[in-house]
C-alpha positions in Angstrom: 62.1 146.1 78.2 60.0 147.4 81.3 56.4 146.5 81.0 53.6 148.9 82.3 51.8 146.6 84.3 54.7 145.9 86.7 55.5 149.8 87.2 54.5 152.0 89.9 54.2 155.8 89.8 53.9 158.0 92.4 52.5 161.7 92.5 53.0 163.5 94.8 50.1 166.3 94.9 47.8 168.1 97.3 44.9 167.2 95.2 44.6 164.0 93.6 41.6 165.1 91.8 43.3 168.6 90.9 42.9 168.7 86.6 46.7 168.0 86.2 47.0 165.2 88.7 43.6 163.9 87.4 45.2 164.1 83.4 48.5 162.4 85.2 46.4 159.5 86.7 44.7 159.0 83.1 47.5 159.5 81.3 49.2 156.2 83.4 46.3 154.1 83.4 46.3 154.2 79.6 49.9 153.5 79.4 48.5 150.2 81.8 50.3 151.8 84.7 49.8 151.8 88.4 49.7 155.2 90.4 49.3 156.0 93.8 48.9 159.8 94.9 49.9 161.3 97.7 50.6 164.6 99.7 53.7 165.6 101.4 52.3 165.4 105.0 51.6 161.5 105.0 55.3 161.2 104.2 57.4 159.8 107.0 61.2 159.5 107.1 63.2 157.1 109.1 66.9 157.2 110.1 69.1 153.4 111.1 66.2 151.3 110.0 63.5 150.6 107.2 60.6 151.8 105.5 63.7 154.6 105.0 60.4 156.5 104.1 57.1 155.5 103.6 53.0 156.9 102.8 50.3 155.3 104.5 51.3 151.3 103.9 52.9 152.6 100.9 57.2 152.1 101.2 58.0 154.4 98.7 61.1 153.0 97.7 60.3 148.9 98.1 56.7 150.2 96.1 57.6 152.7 93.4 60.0 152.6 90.2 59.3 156.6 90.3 58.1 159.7 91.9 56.3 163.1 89.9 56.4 165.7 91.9 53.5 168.1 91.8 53.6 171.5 93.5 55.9 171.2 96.6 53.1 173.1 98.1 52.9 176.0 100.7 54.8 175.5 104.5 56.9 176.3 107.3 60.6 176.8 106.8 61.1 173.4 108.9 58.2 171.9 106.2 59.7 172.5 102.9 63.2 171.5 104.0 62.0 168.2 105.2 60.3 167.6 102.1 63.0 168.5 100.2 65.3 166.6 102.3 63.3 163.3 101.6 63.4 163.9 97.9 66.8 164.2 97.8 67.3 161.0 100.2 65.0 159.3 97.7 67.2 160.0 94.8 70.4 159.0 96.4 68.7 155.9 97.6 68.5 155.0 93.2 64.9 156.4 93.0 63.9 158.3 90.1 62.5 161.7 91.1 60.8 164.1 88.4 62.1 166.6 88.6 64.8 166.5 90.5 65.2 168.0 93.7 67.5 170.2 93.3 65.8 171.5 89.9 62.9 172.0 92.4 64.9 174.2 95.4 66.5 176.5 92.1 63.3 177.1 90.8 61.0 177.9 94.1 63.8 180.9 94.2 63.4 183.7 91.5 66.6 185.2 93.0 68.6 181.6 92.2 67.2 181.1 89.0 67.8 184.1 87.2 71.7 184.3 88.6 72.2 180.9 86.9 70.7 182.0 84.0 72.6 185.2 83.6 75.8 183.6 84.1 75.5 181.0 81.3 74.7 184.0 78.9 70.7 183.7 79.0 68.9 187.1 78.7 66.9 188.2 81.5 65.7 191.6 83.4 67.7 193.9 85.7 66.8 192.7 89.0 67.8 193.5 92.7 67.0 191.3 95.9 68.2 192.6 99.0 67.0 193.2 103.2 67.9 196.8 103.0 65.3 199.3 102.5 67.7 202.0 101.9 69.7 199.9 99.0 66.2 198.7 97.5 65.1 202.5 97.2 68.5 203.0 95.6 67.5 200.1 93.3 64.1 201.7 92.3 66.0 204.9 90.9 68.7 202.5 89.0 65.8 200.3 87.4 64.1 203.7 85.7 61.5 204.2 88.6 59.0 201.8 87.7 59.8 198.1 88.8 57.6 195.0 90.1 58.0 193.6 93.1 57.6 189.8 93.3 57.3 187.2 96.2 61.3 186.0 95.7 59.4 182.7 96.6 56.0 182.4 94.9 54.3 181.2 91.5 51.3 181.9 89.9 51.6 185.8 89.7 50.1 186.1 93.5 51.8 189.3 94.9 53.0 190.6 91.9 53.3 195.0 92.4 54.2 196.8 89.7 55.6 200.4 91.4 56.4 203.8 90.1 56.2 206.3 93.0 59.1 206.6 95.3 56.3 206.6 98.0 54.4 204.3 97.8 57.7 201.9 96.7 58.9 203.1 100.5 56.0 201.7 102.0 56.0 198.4 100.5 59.8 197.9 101.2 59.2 198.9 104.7 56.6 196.1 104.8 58.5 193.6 103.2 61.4 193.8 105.8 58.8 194.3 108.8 57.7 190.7 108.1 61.3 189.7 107.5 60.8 189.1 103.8 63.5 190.0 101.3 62.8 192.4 98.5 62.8 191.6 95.1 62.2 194.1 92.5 62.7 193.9 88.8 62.7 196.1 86.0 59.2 197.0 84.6 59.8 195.4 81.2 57.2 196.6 78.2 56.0 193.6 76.6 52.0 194.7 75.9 49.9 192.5 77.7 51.5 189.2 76.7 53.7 186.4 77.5 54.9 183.2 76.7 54.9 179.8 78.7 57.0 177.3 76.6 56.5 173.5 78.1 59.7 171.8 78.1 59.9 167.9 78.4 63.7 166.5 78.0 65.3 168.4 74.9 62.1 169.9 73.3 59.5 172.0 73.5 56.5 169.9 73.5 54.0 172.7 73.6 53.3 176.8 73.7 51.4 179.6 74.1 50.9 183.0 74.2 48.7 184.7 77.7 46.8 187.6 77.0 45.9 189.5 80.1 43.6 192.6 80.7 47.2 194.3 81.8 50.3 193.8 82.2 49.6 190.7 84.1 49.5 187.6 82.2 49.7 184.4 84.1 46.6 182.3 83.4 45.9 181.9 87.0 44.9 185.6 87.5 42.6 185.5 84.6 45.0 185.8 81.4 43.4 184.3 77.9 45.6 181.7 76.4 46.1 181.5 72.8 48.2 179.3 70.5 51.5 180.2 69.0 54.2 179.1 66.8 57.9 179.9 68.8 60.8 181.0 66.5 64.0 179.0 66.8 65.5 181.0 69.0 62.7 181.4 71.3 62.8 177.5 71.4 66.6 177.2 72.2 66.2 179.8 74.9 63.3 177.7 76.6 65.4 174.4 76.3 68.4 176.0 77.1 67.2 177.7 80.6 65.4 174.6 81.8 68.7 172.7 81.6 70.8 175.0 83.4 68.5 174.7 86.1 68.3 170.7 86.0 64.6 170.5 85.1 63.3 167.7 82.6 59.9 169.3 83.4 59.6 172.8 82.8 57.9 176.2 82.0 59.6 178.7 80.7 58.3 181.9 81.0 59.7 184.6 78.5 58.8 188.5 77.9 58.9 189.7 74.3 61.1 193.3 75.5 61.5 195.7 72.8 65.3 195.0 73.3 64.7 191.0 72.6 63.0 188.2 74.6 64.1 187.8 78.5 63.3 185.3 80.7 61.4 185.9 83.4 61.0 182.4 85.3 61.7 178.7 85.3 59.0 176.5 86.8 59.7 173.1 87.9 56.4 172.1 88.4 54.1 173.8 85.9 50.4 173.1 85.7 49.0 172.8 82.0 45.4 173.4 82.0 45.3 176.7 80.0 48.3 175.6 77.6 46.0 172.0 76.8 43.8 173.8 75.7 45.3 175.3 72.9 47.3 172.7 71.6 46.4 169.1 70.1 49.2 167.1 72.3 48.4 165.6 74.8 50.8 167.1 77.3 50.5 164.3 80.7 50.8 161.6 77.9 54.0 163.5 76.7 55.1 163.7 80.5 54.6 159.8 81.1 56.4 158.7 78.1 59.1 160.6 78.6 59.3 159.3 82.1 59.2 155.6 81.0 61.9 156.6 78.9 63.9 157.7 81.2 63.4 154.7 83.6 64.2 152.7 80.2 67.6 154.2 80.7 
C-alpha cells in the first residue's frame, strides 16, 4: 500500500502558477502528496554516468515515483525532440510518465492522429496534408470548396482558416510552403457553432461539455462559452475509444456533431480544464491524481 507522504510528483509545466498546474499542486497536497514543478529547459540529460537526468538539485529519477506532463510547450525542432527524447529515456528507465510519450508525439500531429483513428474504424473528416501546392488545390475542389486549414502542429484553435475561394486558398498554400510548412486542410464540416470536449481519464469519461462560439470556432481559448452536457453512449465509447488508440490515459476528445453523425476532430494529450470545471461538480485534478496513484498502485 503506497502512502502519500512518501510520494513524489513531478509536473512538468511552463507555469507553475498556470490555473491547471495550480489545481494539480492542490489537488496533491490534499492527497498529502509532495510536488515539485518544473519546465523543460532546466532539464538536463546525461549519457555513461548519473543523475541520467536531473532539474535543478532535483534527480528525477532517484527523486520522483512519477511525472505529469503539462503542455510540452512551443520550440525548435532540436527542442522538442530532446524533450521528448528524455521522456521516453525516463520511461524505459521504470519511471511512470503521464501520459506517455509516445501518446504525447501522436497527438502534437493532427495528421498522425486522425490516420490512426481512421484505421481502427473511428469516424472523422476528409482530410489532406501534403507539400504540394498544386495537389492541395486539387484537394480544395475534392473537399467541396470550402475546407479549414489548421497548423498540422498546434492546439488551442490558433491558425485555424476556414477557406472557400480558390484564390485566396492559393495564397495561403503558397505561404504555407514558402515557410516550409506542410498543408493541412480538412473538410468544412457543419456542426452550428458547437462542439464537444469529452475528458477522458483511464476507461471513462470523467467529464463534458458542449463550446458555444460566436462562429464556427469553438475552442474555449478563443472565446467559446462552455456549457454542460449529458454524452449519449455512443458519444462516450467514441471518446474512450480514440484516446486509447492513441495511448493516452489523459485526454480530450474533441468531436463535431456533422449532419452525417459525430467525427472526431482531435485527441489532446495534454488538455487544460478550466472552462470544462466550470461546468461540472468533479473535481477534475483530483480525478487526474487518483487515477495516477492508482496506476503507481499497479
Amino acid at each position: 500500500m503506497l502512502e502519500g507522504s512518501f510520494l513524489k510528483i513531478g509536473v512538468v509545466t511552463r507555469n507553475r502558477n498556470s490555473w491547471s498546474s495550480s489545481q494539480l499542486r492542490e489537488a496533491l497536497a490534499r492527497r498529502n502528496l509532495r510536488c515539485t514543478c518544473f519546465s523543460f529547459p532546466r532539464l538536463t540529460a546525461r549519457v555513461g554516468y548519473k543523475p541520467y537526468a536531473n532539474a535543478g538539485k532535483i534527480s528525477i529519477l532517484e527523486n520522483l515515483d512519477a511525472l505529469i506532463v503539462r503542455p510540452i510547450g512551443r520550440g525548435s525542432l532540436e527542442e522538442l525532440v530532446f524533450r521528448m527524447d528524455v521522456l521516453y529515456r525516463l520511461e524505459r528507465q521504470g519511471l511512470y510518465v503521464i501520459n506517455p510519450p509516445e501518446a504525447i508525439e501522436h497527438c502534437v500531429d493532427k495528421y498522425d492522429i486522425l490516420a490512426i483513428l481512421e484505421e481502427k474504424g473511428v469516424p472523422v473528416p476528409r482530410t489532406v496534408a501534403t507539400e504540394n501546392v498544386d495537389e492541395a488545390l486539387k484537394a480544395f475542389a475534392e473537399l467541396g470548396g470550402d475546407v479549414v486549414v489548421k497548423p498540422i502542429f498546434g492546439s488551442r484553435g490558433v491558425g485555424l482558416t476556414r477557406i472557400r475561394d480558390s484564390e485566396i486558398a492559393s495564397t495561403v498554400f503558397r505561404a504555407i510552403t514558402f515557410y516550409h510548412g506542410v498543408i493541412y486542410i480538412q473538410e468544412f464540416v457543419d456542426h452550428g457553432f458547437s462542439d464537444i470536449r469529452a475528458l477522458v481519464i483511464g476507461d471513462q469519461v470523467v467529464a463534458s461539455m458542449r463550446r458555444v462560439g460566436s462562429s464556427w470556432r469553438t475552442n474555449y481559448s478563443q472565446g467559446a462559452r462552455p456549457t454542460p452536457v449529458n454524452l449519449d453512449r455512443t458519444l462516450e465509447e467514441t471518446a474512450i475509444k480514440s484516446a486509447k488508440l492513441v495511448g493516452c490515459k489523459i485526454a480530450g476528445v474533441d468531436i463535431l456533431e456533422s449532419p452525417s453523425g459525430p467525427v472526431v476532430v482531435d485527441v489532446n494529450s495534454q488538455p487544460g480544464w478550466r472552462g470544462l470545471q466550470s461546468v461540472v461538480k468533479t473535481n477534475i485534478a483530483d480525478e487526474i491524481v487518483n487515477f495516477v496513484l492508482s496506476e503507481l498502485k499497479r
